[in-house]
C-alpha positions in Angstrom: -39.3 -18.7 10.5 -36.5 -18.5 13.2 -34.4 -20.6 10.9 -35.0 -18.9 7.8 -33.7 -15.6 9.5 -30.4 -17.4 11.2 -29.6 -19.0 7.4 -30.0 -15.4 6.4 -28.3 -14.1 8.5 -25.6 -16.2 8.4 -25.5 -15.8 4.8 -25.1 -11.9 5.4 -22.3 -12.6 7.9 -20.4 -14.5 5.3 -20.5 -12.0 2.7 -19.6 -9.4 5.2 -16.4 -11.6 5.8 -15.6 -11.9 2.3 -15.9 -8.0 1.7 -13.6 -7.7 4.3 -11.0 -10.4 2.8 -11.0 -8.4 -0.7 -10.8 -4.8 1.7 -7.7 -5.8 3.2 -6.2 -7.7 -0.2 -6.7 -4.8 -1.5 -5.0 -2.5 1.7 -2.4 -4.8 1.4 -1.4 -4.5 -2.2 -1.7 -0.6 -1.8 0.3 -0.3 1.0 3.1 -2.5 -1.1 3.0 -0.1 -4.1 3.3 2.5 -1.7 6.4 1.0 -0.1 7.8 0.7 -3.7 7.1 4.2 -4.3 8.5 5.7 -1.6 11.7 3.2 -1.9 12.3 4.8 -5.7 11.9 8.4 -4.5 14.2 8.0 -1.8 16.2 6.5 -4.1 16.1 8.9 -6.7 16.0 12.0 -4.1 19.4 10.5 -2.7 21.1 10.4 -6.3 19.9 14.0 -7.0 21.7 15.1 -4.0 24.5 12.5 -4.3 24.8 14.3 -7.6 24.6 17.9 -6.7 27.0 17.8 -3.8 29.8 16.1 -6.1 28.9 18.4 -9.0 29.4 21.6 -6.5 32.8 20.2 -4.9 34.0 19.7 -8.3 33.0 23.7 -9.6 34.6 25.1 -6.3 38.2 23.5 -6.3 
């Protein structure tokens, strides 16, 4: 009986370990795509002010 109850539960320990692999794959991958997101609206934020302070300069010569 003992045994049964440590296979089991060493069963449950495992699958606990496994949800936790796929948790932080997952963390992982969304951090990244959140790191690429950012990068491109920086990006894109800089050019739209890159843009507009060249575009004023030029209308107030």
């Amino acid at each position: 009986m003992l045994k049964d109850y440590l296979i089991l539960a060493q069963e449950a320990i495992a699958a606990q370990k496994e949800i936790y692999q796929v948790k932080q794959q997952r963390l992982e991958l969304a951090q990244q795509e959140y790191r690429q997101l950012h990068d491109v609206w920086e990006h894109k934020l800089g050019s739209q002010i890159s843009y507009r302070t060249s575009s004023s300069s030029h209308w107030e010569l």
